[in-house]
C-alpha positions as CSV (number, residue, x, y, z in Angstrom):
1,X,53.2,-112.4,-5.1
2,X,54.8,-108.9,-5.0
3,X,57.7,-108.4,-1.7
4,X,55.2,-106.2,-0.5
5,X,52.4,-108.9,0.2
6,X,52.6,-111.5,2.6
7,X,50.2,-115.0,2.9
8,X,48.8,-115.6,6.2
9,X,47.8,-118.9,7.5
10,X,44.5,-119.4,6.3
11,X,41.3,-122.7,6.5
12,X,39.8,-123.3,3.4
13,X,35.9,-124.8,4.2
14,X,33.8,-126.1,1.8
15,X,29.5,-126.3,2.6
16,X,26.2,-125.5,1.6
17,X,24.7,-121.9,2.2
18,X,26.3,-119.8,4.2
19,X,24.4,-116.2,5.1
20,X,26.8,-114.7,6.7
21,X,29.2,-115.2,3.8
22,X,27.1,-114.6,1.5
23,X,26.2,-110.7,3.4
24,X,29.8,-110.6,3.9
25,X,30.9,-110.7,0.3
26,X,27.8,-108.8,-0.8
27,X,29.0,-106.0,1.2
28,X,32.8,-106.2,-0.1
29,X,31.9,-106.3,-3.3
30,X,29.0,-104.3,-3.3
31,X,31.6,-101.2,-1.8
32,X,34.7,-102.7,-4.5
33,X,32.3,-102.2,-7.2
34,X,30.5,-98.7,-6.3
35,X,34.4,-96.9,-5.6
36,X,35.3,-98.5,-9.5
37,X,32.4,-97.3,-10.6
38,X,32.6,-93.8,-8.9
39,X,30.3,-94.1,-6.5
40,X,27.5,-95.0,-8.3
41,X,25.4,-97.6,-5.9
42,X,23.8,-100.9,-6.2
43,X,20.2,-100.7,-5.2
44,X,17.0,-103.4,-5.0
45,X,14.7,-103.7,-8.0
46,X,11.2,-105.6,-7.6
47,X,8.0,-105.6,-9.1
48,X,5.1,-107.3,-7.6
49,X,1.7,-108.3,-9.4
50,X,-1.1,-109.7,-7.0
51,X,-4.8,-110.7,-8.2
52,X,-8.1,-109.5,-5.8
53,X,-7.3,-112.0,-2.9
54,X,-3.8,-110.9,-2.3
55,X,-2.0,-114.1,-4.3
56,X,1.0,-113.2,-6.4
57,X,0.6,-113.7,-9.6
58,X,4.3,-113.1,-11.0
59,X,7.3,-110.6,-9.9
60,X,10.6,-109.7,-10.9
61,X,13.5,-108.9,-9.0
62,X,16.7,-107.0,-10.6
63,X,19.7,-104.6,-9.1
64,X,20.2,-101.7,-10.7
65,X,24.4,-99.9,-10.9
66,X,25.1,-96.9,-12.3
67,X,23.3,-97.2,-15.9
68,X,23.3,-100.8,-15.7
69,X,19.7,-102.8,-14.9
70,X,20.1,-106.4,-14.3
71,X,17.2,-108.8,-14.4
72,X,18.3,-111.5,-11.6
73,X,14.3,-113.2,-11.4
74,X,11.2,-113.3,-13.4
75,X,8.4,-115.6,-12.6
76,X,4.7,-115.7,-13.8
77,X,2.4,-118.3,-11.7
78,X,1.4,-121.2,-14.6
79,X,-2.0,-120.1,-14.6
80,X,-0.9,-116.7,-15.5
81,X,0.9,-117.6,-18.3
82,X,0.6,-116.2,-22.2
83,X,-1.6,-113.2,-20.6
84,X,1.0,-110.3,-20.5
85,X,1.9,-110.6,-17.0
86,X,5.5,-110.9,-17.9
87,X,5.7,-108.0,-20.4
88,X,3.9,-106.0,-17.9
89,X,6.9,-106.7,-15.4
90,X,9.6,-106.5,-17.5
91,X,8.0,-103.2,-18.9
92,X,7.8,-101.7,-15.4
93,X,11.3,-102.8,-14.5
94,X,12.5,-100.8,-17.5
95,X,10.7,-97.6,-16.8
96,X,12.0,-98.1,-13.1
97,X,15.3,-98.5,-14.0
98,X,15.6,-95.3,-16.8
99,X,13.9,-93.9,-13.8
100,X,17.0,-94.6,-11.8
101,X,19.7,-93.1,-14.9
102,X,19.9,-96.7,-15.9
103,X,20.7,-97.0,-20.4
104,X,21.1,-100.3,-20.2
105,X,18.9,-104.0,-19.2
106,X,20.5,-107.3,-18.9
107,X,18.8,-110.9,-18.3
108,X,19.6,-114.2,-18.8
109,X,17.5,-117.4,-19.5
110,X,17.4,-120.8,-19.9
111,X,17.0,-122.4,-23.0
112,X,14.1,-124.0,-21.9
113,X,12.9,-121.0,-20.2
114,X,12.0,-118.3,-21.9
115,X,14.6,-117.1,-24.9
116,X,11.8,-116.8,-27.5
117,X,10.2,-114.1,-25.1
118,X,13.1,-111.1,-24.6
119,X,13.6,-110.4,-28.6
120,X,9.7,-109.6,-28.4
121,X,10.7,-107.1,-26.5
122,X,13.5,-105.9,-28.2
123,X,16.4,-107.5,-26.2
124,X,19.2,-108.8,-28.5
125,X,21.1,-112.1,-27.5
126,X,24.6,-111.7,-26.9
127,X,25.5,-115.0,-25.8
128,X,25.0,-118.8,-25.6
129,X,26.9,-120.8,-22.4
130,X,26.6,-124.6,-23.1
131,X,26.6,-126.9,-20.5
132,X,23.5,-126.5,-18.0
133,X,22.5,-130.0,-17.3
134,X,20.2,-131.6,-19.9
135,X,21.9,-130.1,-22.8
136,X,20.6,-126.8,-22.5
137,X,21.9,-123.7,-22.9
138,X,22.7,-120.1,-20.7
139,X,21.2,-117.6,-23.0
140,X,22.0,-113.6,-22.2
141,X,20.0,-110.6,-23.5
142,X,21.1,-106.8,-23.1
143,X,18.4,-103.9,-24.7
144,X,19.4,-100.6,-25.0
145,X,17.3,-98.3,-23.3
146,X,15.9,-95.5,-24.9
147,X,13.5,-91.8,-24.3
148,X,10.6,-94.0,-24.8
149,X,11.5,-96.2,-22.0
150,X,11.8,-93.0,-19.7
């Protein structure tokens, strides 16, 4: 601690899910991030597939910073599976996001998710965390985007 700062009496609380500080530090970090980053914002990424009757058949959410995409969710209802649907997301995430000025996706997985399925689309792992319970593995993807993706 520098002269210059000075500790203030302070609570810590421990708990489950807390909204409010879970906005609160959204919002500090959010504005942190965007003045480091020279104002380049942090903005909502989804994509939505529904069948006939309205019923979701898989989405993706993501954020998108700067040049950076970052894939937070994908899910494809188990019925759904093996038939494209989560190609056809990712794919229109991508074009979204080098819509936005964004180069570059990120995504992690699961090892027993899904880590065979991002090299098929060209995403190159980077790393392995071990450690999630069951003896699996954190796996993280990054793909370069390029004009095609545009």
């Amino acid at each position: 601690m520098t002269s210059e700062q000075r500790s203030v009496d302070t609570a810590l609380q421990v708990g489950g899910q807390d909204d409010d500080l879970e906005k609160w530090l959204d919002e500090e970090l959010t504005a942190f991030n965007t003045a480091a980053a020279d104002g380049a914002p942090t903005e909502s990424l989804s994509v939505r597939a529904t069948d006939t009757t309205g019923d979701l058949v898989g989405g993706l959410t993501a954020w998108t910073w700067g040049s950076l995409c970052s894939v937070d969710m994908l899910w494809v209802r188990e019925d759904q599976r093996h038939a494209g649907w989560g190609s056809r997301l990712m794919r229109a995430a991508e074009t979204e996001a080098a819509r936005r000025g964004c180069t570059d996706m990120i995504v992690s997985t699961y090892s027993f998710q899904a880590p065979g399925f991002y090299p098929r689309l060209g995403y190159r792992e980077r790393a392995r965390i071990e450690g999630v319970p069951g003896g699996h593995e954190d796996v993280y993807f990054h793909k370069r985007l390029g004009p095609a993706d545009a």
